[in-house]
N, C-alpha and C positions, 0 to 999 in steps of 0.2 A: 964455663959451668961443667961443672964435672956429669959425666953419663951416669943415666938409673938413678935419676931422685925418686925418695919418696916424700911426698909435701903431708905430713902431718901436723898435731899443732906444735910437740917440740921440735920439728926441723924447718917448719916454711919461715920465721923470722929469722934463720942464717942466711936463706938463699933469695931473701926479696930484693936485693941490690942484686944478685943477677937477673932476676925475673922483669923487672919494672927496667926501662929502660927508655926512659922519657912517657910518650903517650905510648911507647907499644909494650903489649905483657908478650913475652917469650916462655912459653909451657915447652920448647920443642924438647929438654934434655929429660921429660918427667914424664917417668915410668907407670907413678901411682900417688893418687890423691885424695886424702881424707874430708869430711864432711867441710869441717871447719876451713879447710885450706880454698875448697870450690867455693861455697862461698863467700869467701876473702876475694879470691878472685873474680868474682862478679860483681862485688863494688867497685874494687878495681875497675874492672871494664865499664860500668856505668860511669865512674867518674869522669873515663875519661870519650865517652861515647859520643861528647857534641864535639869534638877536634875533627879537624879535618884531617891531619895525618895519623889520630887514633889507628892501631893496629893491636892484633891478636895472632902470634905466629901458636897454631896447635901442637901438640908432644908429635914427634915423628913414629912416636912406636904404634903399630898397630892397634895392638890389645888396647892402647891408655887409648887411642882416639877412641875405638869401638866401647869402653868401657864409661867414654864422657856422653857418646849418643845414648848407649842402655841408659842414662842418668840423667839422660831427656837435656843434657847443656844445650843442645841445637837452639831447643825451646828459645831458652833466654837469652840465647844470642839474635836470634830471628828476633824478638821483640828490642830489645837495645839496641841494632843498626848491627852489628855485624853480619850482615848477610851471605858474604861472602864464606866466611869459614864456619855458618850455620850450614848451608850447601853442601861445602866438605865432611859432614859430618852427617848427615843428611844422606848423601849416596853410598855409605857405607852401609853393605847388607848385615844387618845383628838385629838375630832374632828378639822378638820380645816375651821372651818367654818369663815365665812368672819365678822370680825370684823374690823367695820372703824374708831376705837378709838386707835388703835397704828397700830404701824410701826415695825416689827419683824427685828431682828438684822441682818441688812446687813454688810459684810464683803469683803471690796473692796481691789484688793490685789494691780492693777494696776488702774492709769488716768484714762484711756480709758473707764474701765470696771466701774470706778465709774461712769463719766458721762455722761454713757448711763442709768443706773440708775437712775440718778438726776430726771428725767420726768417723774416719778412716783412719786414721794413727791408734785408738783403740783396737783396729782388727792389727793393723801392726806392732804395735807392741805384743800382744796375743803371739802372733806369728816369729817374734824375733828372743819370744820364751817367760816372760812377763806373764805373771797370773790375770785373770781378770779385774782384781781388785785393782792392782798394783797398776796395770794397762789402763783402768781411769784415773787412776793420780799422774801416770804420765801423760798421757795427754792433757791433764789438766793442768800441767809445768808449759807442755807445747801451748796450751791457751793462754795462759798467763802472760809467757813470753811474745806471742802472735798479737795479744791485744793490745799492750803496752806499746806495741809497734805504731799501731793508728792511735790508744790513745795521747801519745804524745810529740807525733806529726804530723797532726790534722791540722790542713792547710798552711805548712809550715815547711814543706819539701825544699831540701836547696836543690835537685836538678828537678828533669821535667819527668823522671821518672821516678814512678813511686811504688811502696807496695813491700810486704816482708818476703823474703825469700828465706824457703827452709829444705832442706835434708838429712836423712840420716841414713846411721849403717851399723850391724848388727855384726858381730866381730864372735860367732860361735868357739874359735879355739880358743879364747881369751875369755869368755863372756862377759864381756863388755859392749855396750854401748852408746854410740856418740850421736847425738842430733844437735843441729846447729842453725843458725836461727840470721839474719841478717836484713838492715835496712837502710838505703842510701838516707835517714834523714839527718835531722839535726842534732843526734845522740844527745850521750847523758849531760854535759854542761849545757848544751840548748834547754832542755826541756827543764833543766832546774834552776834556770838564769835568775827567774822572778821571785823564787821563794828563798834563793839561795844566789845574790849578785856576788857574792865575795870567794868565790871555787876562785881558787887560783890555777887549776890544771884538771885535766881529762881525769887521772888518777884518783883527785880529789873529787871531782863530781860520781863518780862508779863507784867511790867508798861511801860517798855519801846516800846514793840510791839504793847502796846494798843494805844499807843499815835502817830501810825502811821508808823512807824519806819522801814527800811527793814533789813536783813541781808546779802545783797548782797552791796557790799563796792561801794557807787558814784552811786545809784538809788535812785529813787526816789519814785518807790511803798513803797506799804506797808499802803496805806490807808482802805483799806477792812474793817478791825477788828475797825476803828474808826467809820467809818460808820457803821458797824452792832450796837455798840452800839447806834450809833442816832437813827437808826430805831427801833430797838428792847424797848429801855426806851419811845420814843418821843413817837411813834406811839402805841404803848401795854402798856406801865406802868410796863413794861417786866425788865428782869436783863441779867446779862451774867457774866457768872463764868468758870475761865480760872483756872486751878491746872495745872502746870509744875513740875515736879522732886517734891520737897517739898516746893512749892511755890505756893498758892492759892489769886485770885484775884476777888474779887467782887464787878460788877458794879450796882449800881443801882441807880435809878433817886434822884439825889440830893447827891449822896456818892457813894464813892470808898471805899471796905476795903481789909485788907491787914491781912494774916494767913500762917505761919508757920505750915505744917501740915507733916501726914504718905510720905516718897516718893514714886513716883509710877517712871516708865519708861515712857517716853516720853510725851504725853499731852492730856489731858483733857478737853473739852469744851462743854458747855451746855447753850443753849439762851431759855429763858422762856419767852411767851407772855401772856398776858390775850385779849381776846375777850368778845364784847357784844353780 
């Protein structure tokens, strides 16, 4: 692996044939790690967290380990079984000082306990340069996407852990930013098996969900995920990018594209806006 990666979303699908190396993820050559890419790699690690030779070697560079504890990773490593290199992360001294350019990795296991949360992403969006107005439509993208989470893995989880995992980061010299949304369940071909038995592929079920579509047989939601795209291109010049199983979809103003990629457990969702 070459030294000084940065894992963002157009480079972590070159380097995940270094990374993934049976049951162990190897971070150790990675310098710096975007929303999306952390957690990819926390499904990762839950996938593979009931192995007994499961392993997790951390980045060696200082700053990345100190920059995964600010980002609270210990967290959800201490909860998934890697105890060991939650510890290591853990007795590194980094202050916690308040920084308003990200969102440290929330780990919401129930509904309930997500969106009581949710009304904290309104003072962050505020904080990362979002109007008031604007800061309740995004967090009403992060609710759309956060609830679509349980409602379409209740009591459906394929490992034993459950729950959306979200973060984000506020990219002021670009202004841009990226939150990113993830859930070990039974992504988009699971939840739309019953209304829709004949997907032939991950790709095909994430077109189909985008285009509005529910998984529940003779409803009619399922509009959420069309509407975040209007908002997110129309209004920001933004994208939105959906990874199910090994099924990757990206929206963006003027085009849709379509990727065959590493599989993960359950799904994947990241909306990027730009601001003036």
């Amino acid at each position: 692996m070459t030294h000084g990666l940065t894992l963002d979303f157009d480079s972590v699908y070159q380097h995940l044939d270094s990374i993934i190396k049976g049951h162990t993820i190897d971070l150790s050559d990675i310098e710096f790690i975007h929303p999306w890419s952390i957690v990819m790699i926390c499904l990762l690690l839950i996938e593979r967290h009931a192995y007994t030779d499961r392993e997790l070697i951390l980045p060696r560079n200082p700053a990345t380990r100190g920059y995964l504890k600010r980002m609270h990773f210990h967290k959800i490593l201490r909860e998934i079984g890697y105890v060991s290199q939650a510890e290591q992360l853990e007795q590194l001294a980094v202050p916690e000082k308040e920084n308003l350019n990200i969102q440290e990795i929330v780990h919401c296991l129930y509904r309930d306990e997500f969106n009581v949360r949710l009304e904290r992403f309104i003072q962050m969006f505020q904080n990362f340069g979002l109007s008031l107005q604007d800061s309740f439509l995004a967090t009403g993208v992060v609710g759309e996407l956060g609830n679509n989470v349980f409602d379409h893995n209740s009591f459906s989880w394929p490992t034993n852990i459950s729950g959306s995992i979200i973060m984000a980061q506020n990219y002021p010299k670009l202004r841009c930013i990226e939150v990113a949304i993830g859930d070990p369940g039974i992504g988009f071909r699971g939840s739309l098996a019953a209304a829709f038995p004949k997907l032939k592929s991950d790709v095909e079920a994430i077109r189909t969900g985008l285009a509005g579509n529910s998984g529940r047989v003779g409803e009619t939601r399922g509009n959420g995920l069309r509407l975040i795209q209007q908002w997110t291109i129309q209004n920001f010049s933004g994208a939105l990018m959906v990874q199910s199983g090994d099924g990757l979809v990206i929206v963006r103003k003027g085009q849709i594209e379509d990727r065959t990629v590493q599989r993960i457990v359950g799904t994947l969702t990241q909306f990027v806006i730009h601001y003036s």
